[in-house]
N, C-alpha and C positions, 0 to 999 in steps of 0.2 A: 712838680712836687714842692710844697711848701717845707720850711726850716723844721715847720712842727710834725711833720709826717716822718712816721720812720718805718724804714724797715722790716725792724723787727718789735715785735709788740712788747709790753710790759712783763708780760709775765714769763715769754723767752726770754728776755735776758736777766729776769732773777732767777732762771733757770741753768742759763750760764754760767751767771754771777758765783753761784752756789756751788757747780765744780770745779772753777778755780778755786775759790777757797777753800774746797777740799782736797785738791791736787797740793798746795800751796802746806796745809796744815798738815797733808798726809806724810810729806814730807819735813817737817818742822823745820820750817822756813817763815823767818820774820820777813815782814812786807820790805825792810831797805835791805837784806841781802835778798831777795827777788830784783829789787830795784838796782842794785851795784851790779849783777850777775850777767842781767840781759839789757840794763840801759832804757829800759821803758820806765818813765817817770812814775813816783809811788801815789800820785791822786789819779791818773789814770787805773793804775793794778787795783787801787780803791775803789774807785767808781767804777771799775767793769764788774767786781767782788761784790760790790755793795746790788751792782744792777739797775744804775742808774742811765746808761750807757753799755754800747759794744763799737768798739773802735777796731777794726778787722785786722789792720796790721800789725796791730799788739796784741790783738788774740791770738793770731797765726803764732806769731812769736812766742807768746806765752804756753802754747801747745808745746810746740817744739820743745822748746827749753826743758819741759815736763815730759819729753820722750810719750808725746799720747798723740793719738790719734782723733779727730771730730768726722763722726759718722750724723747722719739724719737721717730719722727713723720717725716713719709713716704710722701710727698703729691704732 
């Protein structure tokens, strides 16, 4: 697998991206106390938010922290 092959496609992870940021806002929670809270750097929390990027061990974390759960659904 090449650098440039991912995973996961473009439009899952503006997919992602989009319920962090709504997990994140639903809570009114500015991006540096996300970042103080759980220690995951804030151009990462950005770039998973924005959906440029999905970085799995700061997603895990970034669930957790948000007490949610990530289910995948076929439909």
């Amino acid at each position: 697998m090449s650098k440039r092959e991912y995973l996961v496609d473009k439009q899952t992870m503006k997919e992602i991206g989009y319920e962090l940021w709504k997990m994140r806002v639903e809570r009114n929670m500015f991006l540096h106390q996300v970042t103080m809270r759980t220690g995951i750097p804030a151009r990462d929390i950005e770039g998973m938010e924005m959906g440029r990027y999905v970085r799995y061990r700061y997603l895990r974390g970034l669930i957790a922290f948000y007490g949610k759960e990530m289910k995948i659904v076929f439909e």
